[in-house]
C-alpha positions in Angstrom: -7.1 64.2 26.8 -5.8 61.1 26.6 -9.3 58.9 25.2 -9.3 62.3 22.6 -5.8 61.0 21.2 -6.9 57.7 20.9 -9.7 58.5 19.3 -8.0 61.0 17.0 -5.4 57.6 16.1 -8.6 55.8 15.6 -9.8 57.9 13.4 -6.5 58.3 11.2 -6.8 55.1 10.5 -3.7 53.8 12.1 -4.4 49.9 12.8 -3.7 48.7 16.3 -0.8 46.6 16.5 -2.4 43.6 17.4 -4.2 43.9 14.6 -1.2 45.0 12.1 0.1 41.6 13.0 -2.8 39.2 12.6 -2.4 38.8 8.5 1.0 38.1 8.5 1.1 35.7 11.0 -2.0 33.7 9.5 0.4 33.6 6.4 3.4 32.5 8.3 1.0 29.9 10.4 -0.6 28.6 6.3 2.8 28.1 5.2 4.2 26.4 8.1 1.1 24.0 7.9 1.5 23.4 4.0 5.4 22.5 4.6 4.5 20.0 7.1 1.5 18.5 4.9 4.6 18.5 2.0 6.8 16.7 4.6 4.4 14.3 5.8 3.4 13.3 2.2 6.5 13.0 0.6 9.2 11.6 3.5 7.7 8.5 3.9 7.3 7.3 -0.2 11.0 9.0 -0.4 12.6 7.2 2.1 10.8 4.0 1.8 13.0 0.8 1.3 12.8 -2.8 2.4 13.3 -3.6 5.8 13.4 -6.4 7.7 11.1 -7.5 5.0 10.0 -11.0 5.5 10.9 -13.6 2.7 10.7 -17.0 2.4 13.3 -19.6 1.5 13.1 -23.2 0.7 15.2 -26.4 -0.2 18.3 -28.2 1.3 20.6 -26.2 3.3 23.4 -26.9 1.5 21.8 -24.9 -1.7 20.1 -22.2 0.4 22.6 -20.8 2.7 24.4 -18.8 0.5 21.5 -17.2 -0.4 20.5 -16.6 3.1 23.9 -15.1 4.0 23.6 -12.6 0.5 19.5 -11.9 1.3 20.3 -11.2 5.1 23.3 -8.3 4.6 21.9 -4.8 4.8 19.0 -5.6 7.2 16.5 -5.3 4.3 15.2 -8.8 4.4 14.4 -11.4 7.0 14.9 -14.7 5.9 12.5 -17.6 7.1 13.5 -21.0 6.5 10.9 -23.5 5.1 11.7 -27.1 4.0 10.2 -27.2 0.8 8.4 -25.2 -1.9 4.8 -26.2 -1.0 5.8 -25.0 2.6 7.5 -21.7 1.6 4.1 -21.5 -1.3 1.8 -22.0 2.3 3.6 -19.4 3.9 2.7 -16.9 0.8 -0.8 -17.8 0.7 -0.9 -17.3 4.4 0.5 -13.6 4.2 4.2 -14.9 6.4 5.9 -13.7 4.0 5.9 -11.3 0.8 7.4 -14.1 -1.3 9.9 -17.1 -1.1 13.1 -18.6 -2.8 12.6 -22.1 -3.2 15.7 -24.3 -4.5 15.4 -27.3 -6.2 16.6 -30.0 -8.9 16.3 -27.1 -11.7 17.5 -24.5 -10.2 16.0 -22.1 -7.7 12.4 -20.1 -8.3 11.2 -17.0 -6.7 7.4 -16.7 -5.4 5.9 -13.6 -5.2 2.1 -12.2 -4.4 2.0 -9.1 -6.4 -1.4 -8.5 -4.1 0.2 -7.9 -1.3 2.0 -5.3 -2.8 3.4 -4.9 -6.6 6.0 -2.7 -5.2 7.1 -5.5 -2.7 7.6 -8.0 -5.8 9.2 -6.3 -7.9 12.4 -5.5 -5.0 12.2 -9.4 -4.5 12.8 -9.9 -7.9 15.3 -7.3 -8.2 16.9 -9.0 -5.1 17.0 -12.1 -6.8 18.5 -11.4 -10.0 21.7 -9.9 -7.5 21.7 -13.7 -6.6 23.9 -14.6 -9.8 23.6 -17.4 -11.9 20.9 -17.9 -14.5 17.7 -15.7 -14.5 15.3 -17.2 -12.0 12.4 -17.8 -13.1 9.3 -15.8 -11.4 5.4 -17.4 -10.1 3.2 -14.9 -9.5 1.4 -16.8 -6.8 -1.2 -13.8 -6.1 -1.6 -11.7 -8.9 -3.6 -8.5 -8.4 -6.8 -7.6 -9.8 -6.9 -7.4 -13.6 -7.3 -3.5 -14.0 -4.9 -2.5 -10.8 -1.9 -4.6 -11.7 0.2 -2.1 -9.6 -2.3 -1.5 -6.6 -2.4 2.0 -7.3 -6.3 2.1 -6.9 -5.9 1.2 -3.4 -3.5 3.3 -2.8 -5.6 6.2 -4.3 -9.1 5.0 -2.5 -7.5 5.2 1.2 -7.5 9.0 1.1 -11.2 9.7 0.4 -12.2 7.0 2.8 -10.4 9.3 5.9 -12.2 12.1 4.2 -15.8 10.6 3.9 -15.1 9.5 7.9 -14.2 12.8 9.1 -17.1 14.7 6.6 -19.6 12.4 8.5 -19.1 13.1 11.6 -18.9 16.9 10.8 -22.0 17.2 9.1 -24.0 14.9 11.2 -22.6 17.0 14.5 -24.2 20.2 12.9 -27.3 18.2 11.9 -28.5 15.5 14.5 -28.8 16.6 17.9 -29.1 12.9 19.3 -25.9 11.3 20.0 -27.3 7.9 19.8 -28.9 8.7 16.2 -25.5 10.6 14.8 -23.8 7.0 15.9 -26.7 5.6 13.3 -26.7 7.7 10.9 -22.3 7.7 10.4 -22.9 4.0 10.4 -25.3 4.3 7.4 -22.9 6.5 5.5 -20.3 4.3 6.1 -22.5 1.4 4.6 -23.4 3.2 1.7 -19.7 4.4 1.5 -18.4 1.0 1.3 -20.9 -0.2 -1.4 -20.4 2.9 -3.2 -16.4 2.5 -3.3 -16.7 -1.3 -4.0 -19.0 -0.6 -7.2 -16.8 1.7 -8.5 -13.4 0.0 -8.0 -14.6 -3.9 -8.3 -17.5 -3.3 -10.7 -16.6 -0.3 -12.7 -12.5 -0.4 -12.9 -11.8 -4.1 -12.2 -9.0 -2.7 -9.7 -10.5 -5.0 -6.9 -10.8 -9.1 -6.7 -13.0 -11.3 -4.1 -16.4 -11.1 -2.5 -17.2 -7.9 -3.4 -19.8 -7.6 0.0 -16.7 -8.9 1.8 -14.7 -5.5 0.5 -18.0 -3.1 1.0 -18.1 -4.4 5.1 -14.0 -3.8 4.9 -14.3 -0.5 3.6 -17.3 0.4 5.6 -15.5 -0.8 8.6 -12.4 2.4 8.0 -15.1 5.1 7.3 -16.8 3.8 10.4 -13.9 3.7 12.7 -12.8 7.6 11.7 -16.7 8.9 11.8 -17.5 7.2 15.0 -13.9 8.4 16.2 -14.3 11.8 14.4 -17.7 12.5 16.2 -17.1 11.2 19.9 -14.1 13.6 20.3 -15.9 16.4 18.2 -18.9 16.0 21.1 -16.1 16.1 24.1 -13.5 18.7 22.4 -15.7 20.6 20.0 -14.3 21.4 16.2 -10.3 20.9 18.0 -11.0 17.2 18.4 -12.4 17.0 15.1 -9.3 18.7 13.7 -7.4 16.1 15.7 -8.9 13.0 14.2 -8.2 14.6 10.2 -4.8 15.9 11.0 -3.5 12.9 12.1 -5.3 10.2 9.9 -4.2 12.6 7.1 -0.7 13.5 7.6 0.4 10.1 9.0 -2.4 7.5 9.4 -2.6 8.1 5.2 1.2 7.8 4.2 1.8 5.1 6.7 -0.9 3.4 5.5 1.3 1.0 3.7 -0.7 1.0 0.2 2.0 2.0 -1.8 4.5 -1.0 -0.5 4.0 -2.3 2.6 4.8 -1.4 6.0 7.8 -2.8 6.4 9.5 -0.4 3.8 8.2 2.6 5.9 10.4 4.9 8.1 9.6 5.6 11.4 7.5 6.9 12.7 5.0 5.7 9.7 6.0 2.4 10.2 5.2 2.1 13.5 2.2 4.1 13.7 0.5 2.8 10.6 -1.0 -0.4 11.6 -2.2 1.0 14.5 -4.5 4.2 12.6 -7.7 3.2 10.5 -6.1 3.9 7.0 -3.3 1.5 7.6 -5.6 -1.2 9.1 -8.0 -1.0 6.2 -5.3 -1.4 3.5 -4.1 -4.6 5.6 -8.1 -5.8 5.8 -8.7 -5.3 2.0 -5.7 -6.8 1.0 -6.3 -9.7 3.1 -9.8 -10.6 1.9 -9.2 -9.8 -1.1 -6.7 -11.4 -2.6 -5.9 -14.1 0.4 -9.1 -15.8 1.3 -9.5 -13.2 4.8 -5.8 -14.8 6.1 -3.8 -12.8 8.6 -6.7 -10.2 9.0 -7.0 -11.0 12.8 -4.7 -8.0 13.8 -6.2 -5.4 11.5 -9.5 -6.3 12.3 -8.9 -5.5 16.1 -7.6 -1.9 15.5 -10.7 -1.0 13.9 -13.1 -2.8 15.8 -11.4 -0.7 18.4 -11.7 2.4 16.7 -14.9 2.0 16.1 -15.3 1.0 20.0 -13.9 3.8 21.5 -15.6 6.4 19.0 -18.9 4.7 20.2 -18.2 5.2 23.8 -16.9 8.9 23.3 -19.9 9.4 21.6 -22.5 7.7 23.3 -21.2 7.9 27.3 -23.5 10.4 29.6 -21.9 14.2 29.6 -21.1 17.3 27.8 -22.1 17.7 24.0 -19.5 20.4 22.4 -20.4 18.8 19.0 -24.2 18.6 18.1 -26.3 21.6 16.8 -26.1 24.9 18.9 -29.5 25.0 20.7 -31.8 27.1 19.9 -31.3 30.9 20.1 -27.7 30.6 19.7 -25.5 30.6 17.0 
């Protein structure tokens, strides 16, 4: 009697409950994820301001430490003495500092390397004009490239790069069984990634200086790390460890990448996450050979040689495969 009812409610055409449920909470479960792509996106270019930013600043005490004492209120800058300009000019060059105050016979003069980040230059000139006194006049010791003035092309590029990563190792875990030749094959991809990207933002739109083989290895080098990184926990976790690599390269390794400014003007936890994730090491990388002759790359280069390290060893290690091609028979 009782299996008749249930048929009978079957039949009606009553859903089960379960089942009533399922499309409302995939709409509640779509929403939540968009507000939290919204939030990740737009908190950290929001919030952003200088701090702890370092500058440079030059000359004879007596004339600088007044503007040490007006720089350093509000914890937005950190002031680095240097005893003269060609020191505090050094320091630029070197990527110490975003820029420098340097005080002299005339009259002070603020150094900035719009390269390292047009966003960056522009607060260290507004900073200077609260100074007082006559306009100071500006050197642009590192412009950036001619068609990117405000390094919104690299801003733009460090996006797609995440993408092509995590599309290669997606693809190539449907498509090559061997683990060893899916390593290969992401590192090809990420070769002809890099020279593709180079030819279209160096050659094409000008919005890149330097060696341009010098960028391609750079930007092969980001795609690399998330592929590598993307496919070794795809092969231990299945499509979740895949998901785990995009998610968090996307919703913070992408706005704490620092393109936009710099680091330093980040809130946590961007800032403190973002030189540690490929899209923030890569935006330090290209900047730094570049614009600045491969100086203060050391640090960057590390976390994605590390990447690239432990994606290799995930992939390549004896054990389980939950990411290549379902064998044969199965779907």
């Amino acid at each position: 009697m009782d299996a008749t009812r249930g048929e009978s409610r079957t039949a009606s055409g009553a859903a089960p409950p379960r089942d009533a449920l399922r499309a409302p909470l995939a709409v509640l479960g779509i929403v939540a994820a968009g507000l939290v792509a919204v939030l990740c996106f737009a908190y950290p270019p929001l919030k952003s301001e200088p701090r702890d930013l370092p500058i440079g600043l030059a000359g004879p005490a007596a004339a600088t430490a007044p503007i040490a004492q007006r720089l350093g209120q509000g914890g937005a800058f950190e002031v680095r003495p240097y005893p003269d300009a060609a020191a505090a000019r050094a320091a630029v060059l070197d990527r110490e500092v975003y820029g420098a105050i340097a005080a002299g016979p005339g009259g002070p003069r603020l150094l900035v390397a719009s390269a390292a980040s047009p966003a960056v230059a522009q607060a260290l000139q507004a900073a200077a004009a609260r100074q007082g006194g006559a306009p100071m006049p500006v050197e642009d010791v590192v412009p950036g490239a001619p068609g990117d003035p405000r390094g919104a092309g690299l801003a733009a590029a460090m996006l797609p790069l995440v993408l092509l990563g995590v599309g290669s190792a997606a693809a190539l875990g449907r498509l090559e069984r061997g683990r060893a030749m899916r390593a290969v094959w992401i590192s090809v991809l990420a070769a002809l990634a890099g020279l593709g990207v180079v030819a279209v933002m160096q050659g094409w739109l000008d919005a890149l200086a330097g060696d341009a083989m010098t960028n391609a290895a750079a930007l092969a080098l980001v795609v690399g790390a998330v592929g590598l990184t993307g496919a070794g926990l795809a092969r231990w976790l299945g499509l979740p460890g895949l998901g785990l690599v995009a998610l968090t390269l996307v919703l913070v390794g992408n706005p704490g990448s620092g393109a936009q400014a710099a680091p330093e003007t980040l809130p946590e936890p961007w800032r403190a996450l973002g030189p540690f994730l490929p899209p923030g090491a890569g935006t330090d990388l290209l900047r730094g050979v570049a614009y600045f002759d491969g100086a203060g790359v050391a640090g960057s280069l590390a976390v994605l040689a590390a990447w690239v390290a432990a994606g290799a060893l995930l992939l390549l290690v004896p054990g389980p495969d939950r990411g290549g091609p379902a064998p044969a028979g199965r779907p």
